[in-house]
Backbone bond lengths (Angstrom), bond angles and torsions (degrees), N, CA, C in turn:
res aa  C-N    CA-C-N  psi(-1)  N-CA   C-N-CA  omega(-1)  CA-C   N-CA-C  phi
1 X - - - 1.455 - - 1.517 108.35 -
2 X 1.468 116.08 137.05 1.253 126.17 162.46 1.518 123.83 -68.08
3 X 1.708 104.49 119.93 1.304 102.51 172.42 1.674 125.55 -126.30
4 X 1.371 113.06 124.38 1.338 99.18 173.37 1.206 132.22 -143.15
5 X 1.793 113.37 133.92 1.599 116.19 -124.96 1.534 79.88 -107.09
6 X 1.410 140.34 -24.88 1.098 129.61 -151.87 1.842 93.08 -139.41
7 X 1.504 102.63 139.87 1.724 105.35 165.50 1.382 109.54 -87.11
8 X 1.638 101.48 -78.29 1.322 114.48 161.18 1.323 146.62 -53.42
9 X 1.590 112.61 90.19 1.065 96.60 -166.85 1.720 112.11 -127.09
10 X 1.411 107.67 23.62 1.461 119.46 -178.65 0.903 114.97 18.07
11 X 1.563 124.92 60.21 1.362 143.47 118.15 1.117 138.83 -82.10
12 X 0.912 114.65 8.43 2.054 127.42 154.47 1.556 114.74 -111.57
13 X 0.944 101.42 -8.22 1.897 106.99 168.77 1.492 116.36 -49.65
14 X 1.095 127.26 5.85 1.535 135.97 -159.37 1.706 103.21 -140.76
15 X 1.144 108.04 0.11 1.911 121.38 177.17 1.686 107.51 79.03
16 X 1.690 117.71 7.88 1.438 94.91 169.37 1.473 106.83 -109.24
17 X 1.397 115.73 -166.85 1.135 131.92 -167.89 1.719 110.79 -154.68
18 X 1.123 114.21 153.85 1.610 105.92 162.97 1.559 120.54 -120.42
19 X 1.015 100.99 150.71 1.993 120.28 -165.36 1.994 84.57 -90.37
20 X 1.530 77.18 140.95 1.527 89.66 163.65 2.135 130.72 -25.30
21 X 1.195 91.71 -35.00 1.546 94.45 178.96 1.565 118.11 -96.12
22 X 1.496 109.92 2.66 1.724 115.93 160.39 1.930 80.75 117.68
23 X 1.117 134.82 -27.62 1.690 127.33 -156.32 1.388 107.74 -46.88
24 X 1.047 132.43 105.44 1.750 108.99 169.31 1.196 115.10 -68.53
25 X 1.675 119.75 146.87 1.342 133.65 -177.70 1.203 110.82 -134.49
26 X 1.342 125.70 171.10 1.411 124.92 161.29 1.349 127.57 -78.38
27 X 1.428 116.06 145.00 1.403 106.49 -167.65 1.507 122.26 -59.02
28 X 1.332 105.58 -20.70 1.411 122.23 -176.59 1.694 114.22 -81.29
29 X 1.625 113.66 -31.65 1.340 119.99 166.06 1.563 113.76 -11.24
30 X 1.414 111.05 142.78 1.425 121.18 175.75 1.812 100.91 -49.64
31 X 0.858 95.07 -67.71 2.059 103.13 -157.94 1.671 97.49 -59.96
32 X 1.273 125.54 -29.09 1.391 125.61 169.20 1.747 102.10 -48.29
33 X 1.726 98.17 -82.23 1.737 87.17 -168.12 1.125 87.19 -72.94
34 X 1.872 170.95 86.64 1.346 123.11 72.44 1.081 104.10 -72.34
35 X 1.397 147.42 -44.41 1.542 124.21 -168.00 1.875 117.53 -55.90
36 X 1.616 93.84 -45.60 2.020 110.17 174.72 1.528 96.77 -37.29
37 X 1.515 116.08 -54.77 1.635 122.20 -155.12 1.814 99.72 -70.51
38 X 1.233 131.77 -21.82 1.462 136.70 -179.91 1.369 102.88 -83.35
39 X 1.321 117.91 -43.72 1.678 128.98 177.67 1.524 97.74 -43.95
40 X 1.263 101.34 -73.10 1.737 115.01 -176.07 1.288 109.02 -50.16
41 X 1.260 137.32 -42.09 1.375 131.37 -157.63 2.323 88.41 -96.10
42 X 1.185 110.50 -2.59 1.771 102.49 -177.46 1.815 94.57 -102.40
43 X 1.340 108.54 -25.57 1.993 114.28 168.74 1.584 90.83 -62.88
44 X 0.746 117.41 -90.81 1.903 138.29 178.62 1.723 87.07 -5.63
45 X 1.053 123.80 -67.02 1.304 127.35 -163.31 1.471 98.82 -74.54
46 X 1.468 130.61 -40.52 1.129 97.25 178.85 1.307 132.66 -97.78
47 X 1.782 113.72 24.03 1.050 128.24 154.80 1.728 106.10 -71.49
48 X 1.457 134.76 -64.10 1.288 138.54 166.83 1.798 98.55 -5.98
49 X 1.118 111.57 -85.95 1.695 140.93 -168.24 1.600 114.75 -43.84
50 X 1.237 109.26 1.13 1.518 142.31 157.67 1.054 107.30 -46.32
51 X 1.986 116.35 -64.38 1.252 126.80 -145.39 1.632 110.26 -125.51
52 X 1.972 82.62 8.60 2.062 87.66 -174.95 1.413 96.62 -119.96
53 X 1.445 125.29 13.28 1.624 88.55 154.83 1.304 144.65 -113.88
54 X 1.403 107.42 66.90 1.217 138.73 144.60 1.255 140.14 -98.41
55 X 1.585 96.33 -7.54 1.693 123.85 -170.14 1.563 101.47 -92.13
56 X 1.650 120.28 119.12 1.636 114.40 178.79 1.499 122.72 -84.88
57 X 1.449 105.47 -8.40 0.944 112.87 163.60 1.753 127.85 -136.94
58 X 1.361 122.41 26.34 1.129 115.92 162.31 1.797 97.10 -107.66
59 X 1.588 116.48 -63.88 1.825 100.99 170.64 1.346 136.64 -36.89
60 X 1.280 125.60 -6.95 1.421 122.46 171.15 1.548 92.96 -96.16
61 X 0.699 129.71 -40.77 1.762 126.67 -164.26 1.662 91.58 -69.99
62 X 1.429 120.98 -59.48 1.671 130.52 -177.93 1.990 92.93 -41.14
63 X 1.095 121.40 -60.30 1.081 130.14 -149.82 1.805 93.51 -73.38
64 X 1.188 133.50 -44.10 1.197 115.14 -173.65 1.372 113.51 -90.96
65 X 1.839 116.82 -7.13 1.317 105.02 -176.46 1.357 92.77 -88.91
66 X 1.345 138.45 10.18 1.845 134.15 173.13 1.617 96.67 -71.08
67 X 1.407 120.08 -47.54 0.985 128.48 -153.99 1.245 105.46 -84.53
68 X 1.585 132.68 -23.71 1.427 142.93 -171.18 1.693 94.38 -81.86
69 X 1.251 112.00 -38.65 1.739 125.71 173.19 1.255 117.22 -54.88
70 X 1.282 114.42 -34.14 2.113 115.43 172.03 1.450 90.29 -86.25
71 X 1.117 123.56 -21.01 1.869 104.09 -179.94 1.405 116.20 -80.93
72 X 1.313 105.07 -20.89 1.572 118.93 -172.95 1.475 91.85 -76.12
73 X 1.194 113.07 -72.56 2.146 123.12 -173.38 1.800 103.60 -46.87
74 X 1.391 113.72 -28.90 1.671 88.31 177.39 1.303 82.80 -93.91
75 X 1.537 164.59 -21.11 1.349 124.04 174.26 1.032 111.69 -59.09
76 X 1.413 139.74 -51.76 1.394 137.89 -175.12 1.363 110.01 -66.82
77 X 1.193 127.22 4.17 1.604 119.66 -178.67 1.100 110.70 -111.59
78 X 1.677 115.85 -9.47 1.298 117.52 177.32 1.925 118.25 -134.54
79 X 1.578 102.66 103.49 1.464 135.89 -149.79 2.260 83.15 -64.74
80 X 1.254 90.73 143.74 1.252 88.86 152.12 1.468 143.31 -71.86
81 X 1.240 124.04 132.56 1.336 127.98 -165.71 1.658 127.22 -143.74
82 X 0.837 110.65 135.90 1.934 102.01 -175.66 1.747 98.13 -86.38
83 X 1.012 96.81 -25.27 1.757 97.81 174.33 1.458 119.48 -73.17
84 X 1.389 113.87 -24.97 1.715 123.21 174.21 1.338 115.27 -35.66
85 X 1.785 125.82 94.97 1.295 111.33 144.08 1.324 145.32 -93.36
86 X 1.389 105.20 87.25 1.382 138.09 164.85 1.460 112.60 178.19
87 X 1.640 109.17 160.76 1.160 128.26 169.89 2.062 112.35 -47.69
88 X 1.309 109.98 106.10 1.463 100.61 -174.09 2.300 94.40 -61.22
89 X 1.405 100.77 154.21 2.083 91.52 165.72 1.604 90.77 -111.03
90 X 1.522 99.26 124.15 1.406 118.65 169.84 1.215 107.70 -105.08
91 X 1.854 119.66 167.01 0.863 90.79 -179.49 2.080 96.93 -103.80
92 X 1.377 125.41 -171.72 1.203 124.20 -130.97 1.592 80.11 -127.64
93 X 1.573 117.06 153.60 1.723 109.47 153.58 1.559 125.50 -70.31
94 X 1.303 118.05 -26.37 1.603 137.41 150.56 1.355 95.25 -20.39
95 X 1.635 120.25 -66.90 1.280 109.55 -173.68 1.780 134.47 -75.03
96 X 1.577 90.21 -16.54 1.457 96.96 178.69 1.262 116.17 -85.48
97 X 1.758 115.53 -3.52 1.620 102.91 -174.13 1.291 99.16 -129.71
98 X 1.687 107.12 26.56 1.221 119.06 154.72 1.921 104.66 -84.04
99 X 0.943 117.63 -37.41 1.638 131.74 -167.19 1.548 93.25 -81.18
100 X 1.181 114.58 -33.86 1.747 99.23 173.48 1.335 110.92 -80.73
101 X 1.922 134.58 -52.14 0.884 123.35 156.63 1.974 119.19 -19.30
102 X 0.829 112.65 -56.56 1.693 117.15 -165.44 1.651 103.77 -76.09
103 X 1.007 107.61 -43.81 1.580 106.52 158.47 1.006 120.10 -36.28
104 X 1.848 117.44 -82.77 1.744 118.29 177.85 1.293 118.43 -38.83
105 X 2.135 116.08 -28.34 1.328 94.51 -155.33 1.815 103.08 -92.55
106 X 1.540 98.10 -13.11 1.632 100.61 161.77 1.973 126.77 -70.42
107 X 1.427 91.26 -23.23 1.519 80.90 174.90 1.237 123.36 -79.31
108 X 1.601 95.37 -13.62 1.696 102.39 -179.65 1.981 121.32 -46.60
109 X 1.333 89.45 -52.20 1.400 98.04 156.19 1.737 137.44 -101.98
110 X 1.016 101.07 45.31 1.736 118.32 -176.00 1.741 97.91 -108.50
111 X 1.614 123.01 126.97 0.872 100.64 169.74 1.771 110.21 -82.79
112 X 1.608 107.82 -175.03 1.542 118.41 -179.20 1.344 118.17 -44.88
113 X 1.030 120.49 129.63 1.494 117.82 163.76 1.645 121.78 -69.92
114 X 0.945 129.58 132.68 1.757 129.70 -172.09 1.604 102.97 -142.47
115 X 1.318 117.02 12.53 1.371 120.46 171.50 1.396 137.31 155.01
116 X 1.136 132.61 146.87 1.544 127.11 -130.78 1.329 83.70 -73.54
117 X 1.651 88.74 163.19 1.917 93.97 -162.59 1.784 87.17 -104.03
118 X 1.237 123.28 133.55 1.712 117.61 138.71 1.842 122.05 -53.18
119 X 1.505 85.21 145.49 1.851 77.33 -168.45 1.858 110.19 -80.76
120 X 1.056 134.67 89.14 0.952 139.19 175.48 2.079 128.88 -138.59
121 X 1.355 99.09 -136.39 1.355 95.70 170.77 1.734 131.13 93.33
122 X 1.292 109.44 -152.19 1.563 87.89 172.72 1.888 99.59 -86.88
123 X 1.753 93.98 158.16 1.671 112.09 -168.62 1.412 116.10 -36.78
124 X 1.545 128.59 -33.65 1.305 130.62 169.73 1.231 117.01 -57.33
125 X 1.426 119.28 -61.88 1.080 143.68 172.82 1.669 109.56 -27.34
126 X 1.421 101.44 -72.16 1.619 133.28 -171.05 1.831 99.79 -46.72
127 X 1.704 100.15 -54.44 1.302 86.08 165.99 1.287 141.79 -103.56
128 X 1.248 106.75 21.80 1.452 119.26 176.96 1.964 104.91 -80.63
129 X 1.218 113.62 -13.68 1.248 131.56 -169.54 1.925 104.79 -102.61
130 X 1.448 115.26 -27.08 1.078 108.46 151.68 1.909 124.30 -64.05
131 X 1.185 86.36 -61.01 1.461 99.14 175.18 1.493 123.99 -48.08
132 X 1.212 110.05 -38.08 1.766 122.84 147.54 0.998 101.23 -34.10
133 X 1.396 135.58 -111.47 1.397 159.53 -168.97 1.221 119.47 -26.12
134 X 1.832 113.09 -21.67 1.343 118.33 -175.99 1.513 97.55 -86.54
135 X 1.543 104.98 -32.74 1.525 122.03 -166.83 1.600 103.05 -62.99
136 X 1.304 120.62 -35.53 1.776 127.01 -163.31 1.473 81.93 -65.33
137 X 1.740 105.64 -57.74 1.362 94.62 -151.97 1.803 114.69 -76.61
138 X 1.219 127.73 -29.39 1.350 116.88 139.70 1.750 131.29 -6.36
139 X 1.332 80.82 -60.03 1.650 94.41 -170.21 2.126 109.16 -71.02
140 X 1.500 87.10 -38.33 2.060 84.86 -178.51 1.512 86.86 -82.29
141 X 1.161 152.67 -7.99 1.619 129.66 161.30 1.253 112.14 -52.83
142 X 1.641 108.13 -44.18 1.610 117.41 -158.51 1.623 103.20 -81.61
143 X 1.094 103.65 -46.53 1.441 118.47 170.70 2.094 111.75 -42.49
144 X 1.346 97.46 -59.26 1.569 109.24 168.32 1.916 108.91 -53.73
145 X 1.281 87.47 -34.33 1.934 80.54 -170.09 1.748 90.92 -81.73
146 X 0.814 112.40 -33.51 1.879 114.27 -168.92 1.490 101.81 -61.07
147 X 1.678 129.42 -19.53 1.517 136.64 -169.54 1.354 95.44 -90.54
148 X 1.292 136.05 -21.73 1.409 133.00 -158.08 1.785 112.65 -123.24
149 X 1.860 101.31 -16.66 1.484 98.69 -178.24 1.247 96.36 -179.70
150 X 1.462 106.02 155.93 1.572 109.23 -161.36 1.695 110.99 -69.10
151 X 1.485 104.42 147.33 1.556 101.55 174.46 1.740 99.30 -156.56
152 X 1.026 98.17 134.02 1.638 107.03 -174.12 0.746 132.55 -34.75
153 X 1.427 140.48 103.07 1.324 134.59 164.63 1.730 114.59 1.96
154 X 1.570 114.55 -75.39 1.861 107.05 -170.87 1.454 114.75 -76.65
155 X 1.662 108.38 2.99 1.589 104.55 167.99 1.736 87.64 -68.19
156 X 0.828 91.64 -82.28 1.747 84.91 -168.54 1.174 128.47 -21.87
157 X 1.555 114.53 -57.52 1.398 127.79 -159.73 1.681 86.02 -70.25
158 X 1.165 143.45 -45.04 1.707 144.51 -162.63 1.662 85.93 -69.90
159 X 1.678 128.88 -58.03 1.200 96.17 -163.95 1.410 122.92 -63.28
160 X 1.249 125.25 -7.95 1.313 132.09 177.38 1.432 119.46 -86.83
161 X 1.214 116.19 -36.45 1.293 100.24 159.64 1.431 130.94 -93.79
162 X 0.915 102.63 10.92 1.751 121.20 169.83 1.329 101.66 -65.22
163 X 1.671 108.28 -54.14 1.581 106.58 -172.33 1.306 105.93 -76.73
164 X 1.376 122.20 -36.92 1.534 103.00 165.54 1.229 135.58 -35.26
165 X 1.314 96.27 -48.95 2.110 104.64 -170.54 1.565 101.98 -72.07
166 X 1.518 109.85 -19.98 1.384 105.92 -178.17 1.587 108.12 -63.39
167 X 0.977 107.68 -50.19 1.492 128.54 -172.76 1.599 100.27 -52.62
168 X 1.254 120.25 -74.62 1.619 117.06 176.62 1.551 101.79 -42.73
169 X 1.249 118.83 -56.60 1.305 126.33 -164.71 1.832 125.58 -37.08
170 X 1.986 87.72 -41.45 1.532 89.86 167.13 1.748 124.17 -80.34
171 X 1.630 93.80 -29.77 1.639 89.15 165.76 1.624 127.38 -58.65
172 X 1.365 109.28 -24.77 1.076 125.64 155.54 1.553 133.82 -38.13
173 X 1.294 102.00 -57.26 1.687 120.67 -179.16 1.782 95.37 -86.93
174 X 1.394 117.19 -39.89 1.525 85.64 -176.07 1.839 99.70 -93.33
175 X 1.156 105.44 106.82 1.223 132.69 172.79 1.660 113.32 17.47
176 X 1.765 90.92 77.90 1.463 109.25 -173.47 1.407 110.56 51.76
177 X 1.473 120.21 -16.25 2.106 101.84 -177.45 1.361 102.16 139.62
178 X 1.756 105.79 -20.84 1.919 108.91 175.46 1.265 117.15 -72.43
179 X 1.804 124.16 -15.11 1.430 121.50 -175.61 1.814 89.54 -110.86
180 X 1.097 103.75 30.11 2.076 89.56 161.57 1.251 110.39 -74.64
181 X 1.434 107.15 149.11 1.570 110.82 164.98 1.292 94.88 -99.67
182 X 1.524 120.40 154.13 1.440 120.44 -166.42 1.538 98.53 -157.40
183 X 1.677 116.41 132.74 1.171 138.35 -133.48 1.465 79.47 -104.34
184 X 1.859 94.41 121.89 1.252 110.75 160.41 1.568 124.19 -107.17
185 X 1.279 109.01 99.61 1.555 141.45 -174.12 1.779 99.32 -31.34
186 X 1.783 120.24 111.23 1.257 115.03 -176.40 1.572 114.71 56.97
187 X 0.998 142.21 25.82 1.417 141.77 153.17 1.475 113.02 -42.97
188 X 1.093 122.78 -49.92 1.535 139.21 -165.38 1.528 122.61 -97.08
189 X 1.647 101.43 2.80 1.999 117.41 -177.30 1.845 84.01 -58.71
């Protein structure tokens, strides 16, 4: 169990930080903002969850992918090491083909897509499309840290389909895909 006795503890007042295994880094360090960029994109979501709990099946899914999101940030917070004492928490393919499962079973009722959607719609929706976008960019942090030092294969593959399901997810909330707004190419020349 996580415990924490102190907030303040002006030890980052100086621009570092420490990674799961005690290392200090800079706050700016690659593996810092990819984990920061998952933080933001699990806020993002729980702004979404505002307007989904009434939803029986999009708030339980919101609610455990928050929680799949602290599993994702301590993988990325904690570098591989032969010296590591403790179990690093990665995240698992269990979990990533859980996110495809939930995908198919949302497209089931999504109608066709016939053109790129604008991010808007009803309020779930609207921000389920933020939370997307936070999610892409999440994912090229992790992607950037993956060029410079090893990071797991299903960290990656989860942040990508994370943003996927996000993406169905808002077609979802705006009424299965019939309340998309959908980008009409040069409308406005």
């Amino acid at each position: 169990m996580v415990r924490l006795d102190k907030i303040v503890t002006k030890a980052g007042d100086g621009g570092k930080t420490r990674l799961a295994t005690g290392e200090p880094v800079s706050k700016a360090h690659a593996r810092v903002r990819a984990y920061g960029a998952v933080d933001e994109a699990n806020s993002a979501i729980g702004v979404v969850r505002l307007h989904t709990t009434a939803d029986p099946v999009l708030d339980p899914l919101l609610d455990r992918i928050q929680n799949d999101l602290f599993d994702l940030g301590a993988d990325l917070a904690t570098p591989d090491s032969p010296d590591l004492k403790f179990e690093a928490l990665r995240i698992q393919k269990s979990q990533v083909e859980r996110l495809e499962r939930e995908i198919e079973m949302l497209l089931e009722d999504v109608t066709e897509l016939t053109s790129f959607i604008l991010p808007g719609g009803a309020p779930a929706a609207a921000q389920l499309h933020v939370a997307r976008a936070v999610m892409r960019r999440a994912e090229r942090e992790i992607v950037a840290l993956a060029e410079a030092a090893p990071v797991s294969e299903e960290a990656i593959k989860y942040a990508n389909r994370l943003s996927d399901l996000l993406f169905v997810a808002a077609r979802w909330a705006n009424d299965r895909g019939r309340g998309d707004l959908l980008w009409k190419p040069g409308a406005n020349r």
